[in-house]
C-alpha positions, -999 to +999 in steps of 0.1 A: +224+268-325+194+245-312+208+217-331+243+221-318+228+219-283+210+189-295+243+174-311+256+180-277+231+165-251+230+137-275+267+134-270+268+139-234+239+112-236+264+082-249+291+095-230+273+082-197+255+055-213+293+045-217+303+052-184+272+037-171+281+004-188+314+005-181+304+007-142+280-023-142+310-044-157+330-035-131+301-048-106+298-077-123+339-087-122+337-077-085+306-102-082+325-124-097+353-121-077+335-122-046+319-156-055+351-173-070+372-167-037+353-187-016+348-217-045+385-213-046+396-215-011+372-248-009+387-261-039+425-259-025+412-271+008+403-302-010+435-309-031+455-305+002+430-332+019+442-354-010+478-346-005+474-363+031+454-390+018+482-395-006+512-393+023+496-418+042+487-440+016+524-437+011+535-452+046+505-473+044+524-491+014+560-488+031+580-523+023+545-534+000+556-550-032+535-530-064+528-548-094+521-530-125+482-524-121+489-507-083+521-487-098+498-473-125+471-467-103+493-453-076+513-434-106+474-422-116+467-410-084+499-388-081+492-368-114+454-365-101+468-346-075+493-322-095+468-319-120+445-309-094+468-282-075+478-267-110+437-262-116+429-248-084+454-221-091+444-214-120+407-212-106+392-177-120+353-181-120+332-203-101+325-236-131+364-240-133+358-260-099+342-284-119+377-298-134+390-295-098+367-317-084+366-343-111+405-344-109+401-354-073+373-377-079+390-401-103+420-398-079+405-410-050+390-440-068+429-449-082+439-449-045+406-471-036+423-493-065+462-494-050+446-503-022+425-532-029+452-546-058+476-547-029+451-565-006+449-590-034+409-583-039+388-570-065+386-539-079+363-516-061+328-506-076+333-469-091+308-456-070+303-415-062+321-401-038+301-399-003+276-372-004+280-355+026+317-348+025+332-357-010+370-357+009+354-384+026+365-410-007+339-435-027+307-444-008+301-478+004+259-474+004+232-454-003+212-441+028+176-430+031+181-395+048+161-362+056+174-329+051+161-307+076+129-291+059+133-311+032+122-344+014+137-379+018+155-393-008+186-415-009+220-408-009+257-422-015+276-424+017+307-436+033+313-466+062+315-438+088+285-420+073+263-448+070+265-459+104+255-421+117+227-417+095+214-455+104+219-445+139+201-419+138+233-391+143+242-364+125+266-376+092+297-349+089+292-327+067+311-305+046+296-270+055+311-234+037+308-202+047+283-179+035+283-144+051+281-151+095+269-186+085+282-218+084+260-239+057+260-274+043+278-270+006+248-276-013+232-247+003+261-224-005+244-209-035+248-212-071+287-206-069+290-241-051+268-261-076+302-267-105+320-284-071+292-304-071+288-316-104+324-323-105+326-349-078+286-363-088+280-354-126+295-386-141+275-408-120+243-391-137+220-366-134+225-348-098+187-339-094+174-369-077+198-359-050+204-324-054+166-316-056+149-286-034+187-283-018+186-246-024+219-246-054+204-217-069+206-198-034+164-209-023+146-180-021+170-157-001+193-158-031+165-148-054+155-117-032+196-108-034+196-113-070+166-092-084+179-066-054+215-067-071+194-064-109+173-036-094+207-019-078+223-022-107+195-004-128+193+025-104+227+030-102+227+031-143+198+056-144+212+075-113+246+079-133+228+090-165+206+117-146+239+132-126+254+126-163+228+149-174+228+174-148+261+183-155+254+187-185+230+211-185+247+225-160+268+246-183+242+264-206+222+293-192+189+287-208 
């Protein structure tokens, strides 16, 4: 009898181990949901932003003989964007950004290059897109500039950009949501670091303009995650001892 009891707790025992495990993958799709859907809606936002770059550019080049070079870079530029709107869609987890953003990258540069083969000048230097707003196309300069509670270092920015920052003015920044808050991108948290790397990794390493800019969610995102690890372990052991409970609830010892 005492080792069919045994047989039995040790059964009920993997049963909510199970259960237990099955519970902290559902937390972790719903994490995972919860981070893609803003990543997502930011990575749309951009692709439409192209889709009116592309429409003017369009009228821009109304009645504008194209020569081979500016039909394939115009041509290039068109597929960037389908190619982009097809990935977006198919965004499920926050690094799929990545292709998004490096699809809309090389697309703004083709349309940098329609434009300056039809102005009959050289091609333009592939430079990264401007730092403070990626939607804002290739940067023209790199600016010395100061994030608030932060280090200076310097950083790739467009004609409009440049002349705020030398100026002294705020540059325009992209900023996201997170929770009440609107934030600068690169303080978004880890979700928002693939967005980044998209537009900036093929211009080499991002640290020496990334660094200290809080990616990995600063300090607040470290409390959340070791809360959402400790959550997660008392909700495991939590499950186990109810598990348990009710399981002894049925013998009368």
């Amino acid at each position: 009898m005492e080792l069919v009891l045994v047989l039995v707790v040790l059964g009920g025992l993997t049963a909510v181990a199970v259960a237990a495990g099955k519970s902290g993958k559902k937390r972790e799709l719903a994490r995972v949901e919860a981070e893609v859907a803003p990543v997502k809606k930011l990575a749309e936002e951009d692709v439409t932003a192209l889709g009116v770059e592309l429409q003017d550019l369009d009228i821009e080049l109304a009645g504008e003989p194209l020569d081979a070079g500016a039909n394939a870079d115009y041509q290039r530029a068109l597929d960037s964007y389908e190619s982009a709107k097809t990935a977006a869609a198919a965004l499920t987890r926050p690094e799929d950004v990545k292709h998004v953003t490096e699809i809309l990258e090389d697309g703004r540069y083709a349309m940098a290059c329609v434009r300056a083969r039809v102005a009959g000048e050289p091609l333009p230097q592939r430079r990264p897109p401007c730092f403070f707003d990626p939607r804002h196309g290739l940067s023209v300069a790199d600016v010395p500039w100061t994030p608030p509670g932060g280090t200076a270092r310097e950083v790739p920015a467009c004609a409009l950009d440049v002349e705020r920052v030398r100026a002294g003015a705020e540059p325009d920044i992209r900023k996201v949501m997170v929770g009440s808050r609107r934030v600068p991108y690169w303080q978004g948290g880890r979700a928002y670091q693939p967005y980044a790397q998209g537009y900036f990794g093929g211009f080499g390493p991002m640290d020496w303009m990334f660094m200290g800019m809080l990616f990995g969610g600063g300090f607040d995102g470290l409390g959340e995650g070791i809360g959402a690890i400790g959550e997660g372990i008392g909700d495991m052991f939590g499950g186990i001892g109810d598990g348990i409970g009710d399981l002894f609830d049925g013998f009368d010892f």
